[in-house]
N, C-alpha and C positions, 0 to 999 in steps of 0.2 A: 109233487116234490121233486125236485133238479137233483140228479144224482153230482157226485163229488167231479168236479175236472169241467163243467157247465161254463157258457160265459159269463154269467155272473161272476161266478169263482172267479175269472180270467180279468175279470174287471174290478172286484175287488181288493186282487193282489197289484195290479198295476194302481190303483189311488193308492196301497203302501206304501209301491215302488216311490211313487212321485214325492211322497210326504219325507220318502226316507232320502232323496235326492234334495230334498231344500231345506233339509236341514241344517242346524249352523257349524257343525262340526265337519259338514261335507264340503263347506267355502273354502277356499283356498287362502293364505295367511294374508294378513293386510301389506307385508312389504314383497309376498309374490303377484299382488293385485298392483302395488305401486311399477313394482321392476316391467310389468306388460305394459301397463299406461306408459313409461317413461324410457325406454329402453335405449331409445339413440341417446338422451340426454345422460342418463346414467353414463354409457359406456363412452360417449365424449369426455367427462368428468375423470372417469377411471383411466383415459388415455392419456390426457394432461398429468394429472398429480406421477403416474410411473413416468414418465418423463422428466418429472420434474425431477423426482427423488433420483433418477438414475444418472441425470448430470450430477445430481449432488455426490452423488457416492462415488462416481468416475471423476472427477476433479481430483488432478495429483498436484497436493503442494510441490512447492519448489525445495528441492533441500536447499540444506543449511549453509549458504557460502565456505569455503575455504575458508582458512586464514592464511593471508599470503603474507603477514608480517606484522610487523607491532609498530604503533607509534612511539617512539623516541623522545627521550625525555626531552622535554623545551619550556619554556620560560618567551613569552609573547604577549603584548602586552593587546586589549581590547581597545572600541572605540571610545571609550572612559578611560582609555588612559591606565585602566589597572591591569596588576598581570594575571594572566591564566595560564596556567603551568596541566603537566600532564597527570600529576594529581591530584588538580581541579577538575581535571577530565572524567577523572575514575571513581571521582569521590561523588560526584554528579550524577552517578546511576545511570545514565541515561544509553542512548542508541546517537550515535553520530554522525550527519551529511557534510562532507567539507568539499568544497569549489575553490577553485583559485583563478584572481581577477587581480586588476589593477585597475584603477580610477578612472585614468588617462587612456586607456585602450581603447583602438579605434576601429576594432577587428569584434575577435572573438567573445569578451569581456562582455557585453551587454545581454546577449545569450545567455549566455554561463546564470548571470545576474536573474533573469528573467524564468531560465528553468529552475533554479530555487525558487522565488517566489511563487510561482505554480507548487512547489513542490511544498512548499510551506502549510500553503492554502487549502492544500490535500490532507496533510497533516490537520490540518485546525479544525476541516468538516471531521476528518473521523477522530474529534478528541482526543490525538495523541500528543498534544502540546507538551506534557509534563514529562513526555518520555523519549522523544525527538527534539536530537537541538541541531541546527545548522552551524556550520564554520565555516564564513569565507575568508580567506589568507592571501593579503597581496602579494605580487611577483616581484614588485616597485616599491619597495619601504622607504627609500630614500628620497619619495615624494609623500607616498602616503601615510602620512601620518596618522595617530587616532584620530584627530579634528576634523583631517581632510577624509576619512571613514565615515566620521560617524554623520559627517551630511552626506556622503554617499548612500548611505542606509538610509537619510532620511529622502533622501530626489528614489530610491527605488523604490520608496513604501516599505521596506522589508518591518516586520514585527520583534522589536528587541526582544520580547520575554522570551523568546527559545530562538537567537537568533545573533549570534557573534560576529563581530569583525575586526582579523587579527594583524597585528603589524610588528616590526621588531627592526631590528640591527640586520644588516644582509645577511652578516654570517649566521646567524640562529634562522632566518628565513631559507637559507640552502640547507642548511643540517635539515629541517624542519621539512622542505618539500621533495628536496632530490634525496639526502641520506634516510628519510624516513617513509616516504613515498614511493621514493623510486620514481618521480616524475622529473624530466627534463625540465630545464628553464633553461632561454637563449638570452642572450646579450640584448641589450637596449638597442634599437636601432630609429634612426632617423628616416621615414620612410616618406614625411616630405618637411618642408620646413613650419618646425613649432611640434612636429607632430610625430610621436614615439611611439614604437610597437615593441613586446615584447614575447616574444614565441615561446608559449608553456600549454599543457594539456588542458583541455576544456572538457575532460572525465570528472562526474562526481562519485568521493570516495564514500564509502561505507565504513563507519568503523563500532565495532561492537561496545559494550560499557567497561569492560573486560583491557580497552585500546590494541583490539587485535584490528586490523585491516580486514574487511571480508569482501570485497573486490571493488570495480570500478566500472559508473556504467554513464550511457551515452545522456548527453541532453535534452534528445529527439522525445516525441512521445511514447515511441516504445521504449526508450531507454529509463523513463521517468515512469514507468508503469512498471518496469522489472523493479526498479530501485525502492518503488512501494512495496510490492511484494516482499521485497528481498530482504527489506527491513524492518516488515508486520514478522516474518519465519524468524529473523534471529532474534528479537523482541520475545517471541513464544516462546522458544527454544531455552532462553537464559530464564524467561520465570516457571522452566519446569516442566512445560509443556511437552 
């Protein structure tokens, strides 16, 4: 007979040992078994998503334009010939882009034309058709007629249902761009023969639903990206946001 502490003993206790080491409570959890298997790919994963989120959170809206003035009562008739007064403007709900062109312009005018239409078309992917309307307002009323507008709208493409083209008497078009805008207009000039220019800003204005003015930005692409912005924040702003 083997006294107690024998290698039997010794051998005994170690098949415990072993039995009590493969037990299933001694396995390590099924997502600490995954996290070893997968460890770069996990922690690649976790490096993208806080990047992501930390742009998202670090992103500072633009504040809320100024109001640098209010639009001025007017009476302007569209490319149908009917009028559109300033409260038609207000009564409209809407957010406001207005440019100012002339037909006959051999300059600046086609630009102007064309970063609306960009600008439109930005409008129309992101759904904002019912809440953004464009106003372009000629410099030259005393050729451009609604008639002579509204095939102008139709040789640019522009999209009538959120898309005005305004004309009037000279005097309500000065009240209208220099008394209400604050925008220069120059004298008609002859620059060669047949062929007229007419020197006025090629800025497009902002104007809130409210007919508050909330600034003026360039044509360029960075100007036409601020002007989106600048127009989704006062949009949010007025429904509350």
């Amino acid at each position: 007979m083997e006294p107690p502490g024998t290698l039997a003993d010794a051998g005994g206790a170690g098949t415990v040992g072993a039995a009590a080491a493969d037990a299933p409570w001694n396995e390590p959890a099924p997502w600490i078994k995954f996290l070893r298997r997968h460890i770069w790919t996990v922690g690649i994963v976790f490096f993208v998503v806080m990047i992501t989120t930390m742009r998202f959170l670090l992103i500072r809206r633009p504040p809320l334009p100024e109001a640098m003035g209010e639009v001025p009562a007017f009476t302007l008739q569209d490319q149908r010939g009917e009028n559109f007064t300033r409260e038609d403007m207000i009564a409209a709900d809407k957010t406001w882009v207005v440019g100012f062109v002339f037909t006959r312009c051999p300059s600046t005018c086609p630009a102007v034309s064309r970063a609306m239409l960009s600008f439109q078309e930005q409008i129309d992917r992101s759904r904002l058709n019912d809440h953004v309307e464009l106003l372009t307002v000629t410099v030259d009323p005393e050729y451009d007629t609604p008639e002579v507008l509204a095939a102008y709208a139709a040789d640019i493409g522009a999209d009538l249902e959120n898309w005005r083209f305004l004309t009037a008497d000279e005097q309500a078009i000065e009240d209208f761009v220099v008394g209400g805008f604050k925008l220069a207009v120059g004298e008609r000039e002859e620059v060669e023969p047949g062929v007229f220019d007419i020197a006025h800003s090629t800025k497009l204005a902002l104007v809130d639903r409210f007919g508050n003015i909330r600034g003026y930005y360039a044509i360029d692409e960075d100007g036409l990206a601020e002007l989106y912005h600048r127009t989704l924040r006062v949009m949010r702003v007025e429904e509350g946001e």
